[in-house]
N, C-alpha and C positions, 0 to 999 in steps of 0.2 A: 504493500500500500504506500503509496506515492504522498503522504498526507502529514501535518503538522500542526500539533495543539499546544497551546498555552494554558496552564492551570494556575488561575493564582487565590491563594490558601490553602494548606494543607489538615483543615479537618477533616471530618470525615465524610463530606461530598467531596473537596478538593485531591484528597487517596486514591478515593473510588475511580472518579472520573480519568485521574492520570494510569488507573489500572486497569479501566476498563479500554482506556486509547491502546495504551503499550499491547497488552491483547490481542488488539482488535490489528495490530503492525503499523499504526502510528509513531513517527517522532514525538514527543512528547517531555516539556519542559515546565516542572513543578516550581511554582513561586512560593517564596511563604517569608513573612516579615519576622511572627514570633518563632516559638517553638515547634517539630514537627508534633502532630496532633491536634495542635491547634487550641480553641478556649474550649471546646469538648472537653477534650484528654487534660486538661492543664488548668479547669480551673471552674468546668461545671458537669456533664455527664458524668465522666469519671470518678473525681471526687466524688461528687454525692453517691453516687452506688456502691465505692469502697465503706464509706458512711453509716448506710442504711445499711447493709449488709450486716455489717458488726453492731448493731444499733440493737441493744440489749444492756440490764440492770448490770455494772461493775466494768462494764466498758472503760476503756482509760483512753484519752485522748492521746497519748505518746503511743499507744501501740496501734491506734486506729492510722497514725500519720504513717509509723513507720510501714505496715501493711500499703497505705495508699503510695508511697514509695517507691516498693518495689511492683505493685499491678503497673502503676506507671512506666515505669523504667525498662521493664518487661513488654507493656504495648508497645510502647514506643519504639523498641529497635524488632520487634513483631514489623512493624510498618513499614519500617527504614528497609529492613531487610527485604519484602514484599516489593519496593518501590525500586531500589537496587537491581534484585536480580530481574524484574519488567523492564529492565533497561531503562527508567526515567532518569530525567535530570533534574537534579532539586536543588534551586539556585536559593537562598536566603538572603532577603534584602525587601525593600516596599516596593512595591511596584504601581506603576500609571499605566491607564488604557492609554494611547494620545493619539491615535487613526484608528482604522478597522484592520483589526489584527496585528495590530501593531504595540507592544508595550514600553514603555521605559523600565531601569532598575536605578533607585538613587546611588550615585556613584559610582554608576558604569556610564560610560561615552557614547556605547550605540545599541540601538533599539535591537528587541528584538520581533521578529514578524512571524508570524504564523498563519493558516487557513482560519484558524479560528480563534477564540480564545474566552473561555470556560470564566468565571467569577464565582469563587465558591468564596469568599470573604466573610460569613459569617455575619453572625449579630452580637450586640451590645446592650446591658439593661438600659431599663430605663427606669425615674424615678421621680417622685414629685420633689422639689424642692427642699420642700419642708423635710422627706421622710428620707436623705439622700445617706445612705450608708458613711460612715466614717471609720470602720476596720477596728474598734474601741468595743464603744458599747452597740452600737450600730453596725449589722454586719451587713453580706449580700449573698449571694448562694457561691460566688467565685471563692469566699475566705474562708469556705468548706475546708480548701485546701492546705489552710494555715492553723485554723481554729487548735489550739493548745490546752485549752480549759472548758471547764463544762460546769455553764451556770444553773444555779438552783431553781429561777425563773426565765421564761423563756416567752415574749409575746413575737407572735407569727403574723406577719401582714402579706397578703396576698391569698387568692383563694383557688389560682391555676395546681398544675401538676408541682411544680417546684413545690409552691405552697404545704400543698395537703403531705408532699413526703417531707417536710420540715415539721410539721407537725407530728406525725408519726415519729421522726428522727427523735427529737427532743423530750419528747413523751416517753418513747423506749426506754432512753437513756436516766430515767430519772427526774425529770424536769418535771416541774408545774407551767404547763402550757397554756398561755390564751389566743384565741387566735382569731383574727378580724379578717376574714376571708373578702369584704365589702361587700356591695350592693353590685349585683342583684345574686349572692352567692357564690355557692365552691363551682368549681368546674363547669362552669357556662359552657353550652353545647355539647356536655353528656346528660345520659338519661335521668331524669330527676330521681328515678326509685334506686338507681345506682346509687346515688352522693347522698341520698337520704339514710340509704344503708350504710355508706361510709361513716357518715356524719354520727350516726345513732352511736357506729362502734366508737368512736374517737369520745364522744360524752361517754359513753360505760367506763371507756377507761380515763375520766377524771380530765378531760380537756376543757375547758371551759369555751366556748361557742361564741361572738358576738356577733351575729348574724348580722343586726340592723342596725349596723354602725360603721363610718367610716375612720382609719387611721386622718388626721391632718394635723398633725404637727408632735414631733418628738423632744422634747425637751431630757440635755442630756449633764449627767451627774460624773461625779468622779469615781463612783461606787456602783451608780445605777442609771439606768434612762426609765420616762415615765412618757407614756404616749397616750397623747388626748385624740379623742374623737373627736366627730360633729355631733355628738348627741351629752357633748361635757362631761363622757366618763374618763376615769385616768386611770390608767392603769400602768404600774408600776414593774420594774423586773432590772434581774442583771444585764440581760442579752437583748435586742430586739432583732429580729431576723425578715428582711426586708425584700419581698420576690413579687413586685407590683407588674413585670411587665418586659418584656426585648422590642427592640427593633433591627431591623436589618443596618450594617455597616459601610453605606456606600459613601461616605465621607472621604474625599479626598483620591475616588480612587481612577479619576479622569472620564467618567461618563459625562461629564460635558460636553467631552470632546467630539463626543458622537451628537451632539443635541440633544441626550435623551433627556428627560422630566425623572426626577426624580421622587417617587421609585419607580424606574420604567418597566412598562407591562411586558409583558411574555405570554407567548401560546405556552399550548401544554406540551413544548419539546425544553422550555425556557428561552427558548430564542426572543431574542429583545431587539436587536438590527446591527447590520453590517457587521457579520461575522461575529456576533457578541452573544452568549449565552449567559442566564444567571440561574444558579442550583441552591439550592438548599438555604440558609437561612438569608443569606443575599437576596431571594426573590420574593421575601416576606414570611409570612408566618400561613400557618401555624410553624412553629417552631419545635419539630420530632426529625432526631437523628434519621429513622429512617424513610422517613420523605426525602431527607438530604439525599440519601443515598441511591433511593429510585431515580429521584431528579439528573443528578448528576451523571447516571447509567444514561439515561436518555438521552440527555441534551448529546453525551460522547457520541450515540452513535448515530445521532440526526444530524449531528456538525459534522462524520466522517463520512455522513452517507450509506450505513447500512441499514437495514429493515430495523422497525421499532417499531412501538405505538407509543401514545403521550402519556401523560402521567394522566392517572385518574386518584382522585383521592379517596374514592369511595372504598378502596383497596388497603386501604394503609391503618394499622391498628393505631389509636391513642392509646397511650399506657402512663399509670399512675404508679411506682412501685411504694407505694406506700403498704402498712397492713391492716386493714385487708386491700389488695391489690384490687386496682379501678381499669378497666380498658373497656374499650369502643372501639367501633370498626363501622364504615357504611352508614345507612340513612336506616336508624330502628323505630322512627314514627314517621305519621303520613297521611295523607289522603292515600287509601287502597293497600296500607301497608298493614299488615297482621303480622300476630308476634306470639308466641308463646316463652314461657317461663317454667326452667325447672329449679329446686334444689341443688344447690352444689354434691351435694351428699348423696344423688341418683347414681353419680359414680364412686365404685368401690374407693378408684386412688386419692380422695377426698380424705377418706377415714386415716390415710396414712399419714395425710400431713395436718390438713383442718377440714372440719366437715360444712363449716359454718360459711355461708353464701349462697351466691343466686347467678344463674346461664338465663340469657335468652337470649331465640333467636328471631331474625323478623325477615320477613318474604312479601312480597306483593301480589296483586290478581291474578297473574300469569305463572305463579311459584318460583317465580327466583327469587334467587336468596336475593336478600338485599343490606343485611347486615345484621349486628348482635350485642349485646355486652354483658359482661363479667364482673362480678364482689367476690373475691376470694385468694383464694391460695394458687398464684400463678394463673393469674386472670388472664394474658397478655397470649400465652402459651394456650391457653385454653381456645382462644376464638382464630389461631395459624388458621384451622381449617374454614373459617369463614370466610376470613379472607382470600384463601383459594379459591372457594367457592366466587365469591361475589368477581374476580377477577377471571376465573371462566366462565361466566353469565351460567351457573351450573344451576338447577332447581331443586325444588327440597325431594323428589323424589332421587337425584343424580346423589345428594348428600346424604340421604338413606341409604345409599346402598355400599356404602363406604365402611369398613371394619379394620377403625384402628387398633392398634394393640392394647389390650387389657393385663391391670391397670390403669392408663391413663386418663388423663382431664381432656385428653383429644376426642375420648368417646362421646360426650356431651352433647355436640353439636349434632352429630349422627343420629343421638337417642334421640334429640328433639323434633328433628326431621323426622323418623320414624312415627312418632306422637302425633305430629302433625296428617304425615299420611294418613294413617291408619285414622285419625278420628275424619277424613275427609275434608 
């Protein structure tokens, strides 16, 4: 293949993309300003799953750091090595678009050009003013990565995925938690009996909930921060833990130069104009590693010219790792859309690890699947085969006739299909 890609960011759309070129027998030349891995690997994903992992009573922050250490250190030349023997090139430096297919490197004299060129750059929080992290008392989900001590209070502001696994995190660990998820709730745009289940667990186990209330303004101590609401409550704690929100990172990174408006649109290949792709957090949110990573497959092989299809999102699981774990997948309400609901506990491999939760799955008038969601014990893992499904336009009878291995939490989706048949 006669062909030449630029990649600049090396998370983990930025990986993919230069893995999925080199593959495909593309030249291929990796930018990346920070670290390889990126703020994934270095400073959100990452960290917080090493976190939550060990997020249990007697936990110690020196051994959780040193464990996130070496998973680190381990990914990382995981990657390097993957990116190596693909034969990419992995230049370190900032990089400018400044024509169509054309990049700068600060500090280098001549441009480099290519067919194409890939924008996996990633995103950046965002925060109100008033509520803006200061690495103290004031943290952000990135100082995961540093965090050395474990306070006795813990108030959680934000009511997304980061959110609700900070709460869980903190709560595991010992902490008295309170948590302002805002208005208008936890997890907007999952099913509400899901985050109601969530929610219910998180008060059994001693969270205190402030539902109808907004964080605005943290007033901060030498011992403690105290954070007021719009409803004049103040609540008090050592820590406060701060995950209001990302936006994409295209600051500075020469889309000008093309004319485009920032944040410029894309079809569903990320094609944006004149040789310019944007993958994963770069093309906006939602913000899930593995959207990055479908995106970034695609845009590779629509800029090189081989067969694909676009991205659909209806394919792509939401996942919450908090416990009990939260995911979605597809459209599960609807004009025409039917759903049924089982027991997590319908499958034996429940009793193994928690029995406690709830599958459903949802189809429309013609039986295709159309999607599902999970409370439980490896919720995420639970709905793969949905999303199969919903990505082969397969029907609930085609998911009926499917027999995955027993024990697992992959039966679920099958048994419901079954249910559904069989009652007509």
């Amino acid at each position: 293949m006669d062909k030449s890609l630029i990649v600049i960011g090396a998370g983990p759309a930025g990986i993919e993309a230069s893995l999925t070129a080199a593959r495909c027998g593309a030249r291929v030349t990796l930018i990346h300003e920070g670290p390889l891995g990126g703020r994934s690997t270095h400073g959100s994903l990452l960290p917080s799953k090493v976190w939550l992992a060990a997020a249990r009573p007697g936990a110690t922050p020196a051994r959780i750091l040193e464990r996130l250490g070496k998973v680190k250190s381990a990914w990382v030349a995981t990657q390097q090595r993957l990116l190596t023997g693909a034969g990419v090139e992995c230049v370190q430096g900032r990089a400018r678009i400044t024509g169509a297919g054309v990049v700068e490197i600060d500090g280098q004299s001549d441009s480099l050009q290519a067919d194409a060129v890939i924008l996996a750059s990633g995103s950046e929080p965002t925060f109100p003013p008033a509520l803006k992290p200061d690495g103290k008392r004031v943290i952000a989900p990135r100082l995961l990565a540093k965090l050395d001590w474990l306070p006795p209070r813990v108030v959680v502001i934000g009511g997304g995925p980061t959110g609700c696994e900070a709460v869980h995190l903190f709560n595991a660990l010992g902490a008295a938690v309170t948590w302002l998820p805002g208005r208008p709730g936890a997890l907007a745009g999952f099913a509400r009996p899901a985050v109601q289940i969530l929610c219910a667990s998180f008060a059994q186990r001693g969270v205190e909930i402030l539902a109808d209330a907004d964080a605005v303004d943290i007033e901060r101590g030498e011992d403690q921060a105290c954070v007021v609401t719009d409803t004049d409550s103040r609540i008090e704690a050592e820590l406060v833990f701060v995950a209001t929100g990302r936006r994409a990172d295209l600051d500075g990174q020469g889309l000008d130069s093309l004319g485009l408006d920032l944040p410029p649109a894309t079809d569903t290949f990320g094609y944006a104009a004149q040789n310019l792709y944007l993958v994963g957090d770069a093309a906006g949110g939602p913000f899930l590693a593995n959207r990055a990573l479908a995106q970034a497959r695609i845009a590779t092989r629509h800029a090189l010219d081989l067969p694909c299809a676009g991205y659909t999102a209806e394919a792509v699981v939401q996942a919450v790792y908090s416990q009990p774990e939260v995911a979605q997948v597809g459209c599960v309400e609807g004009d025409g859309i039917r759903g049924l609901e089982l027991p997590l506990d319908t499958a034996l491999k429940a009793y193994l690890r928690s029995p406690d939760g709830r599958f459903s799955l949802s189809w429309d008038a013609e039986q295709r699947i159309t999607g599902g969601w999970v409370v439980g014990v490896h919720a995420a893992d639970a709905l793969a085969p949905v999303a199969a499904a919903i990505a082969a336009q397969a029907t609930l009878q085609q998911l009926a006739a499917s027999w995955p291995a027993n024990p697992t939490l992959g039966e679920l989706a099958p048994m419901v299909a079954r249910l559904a048949v069989d009652a007509g």
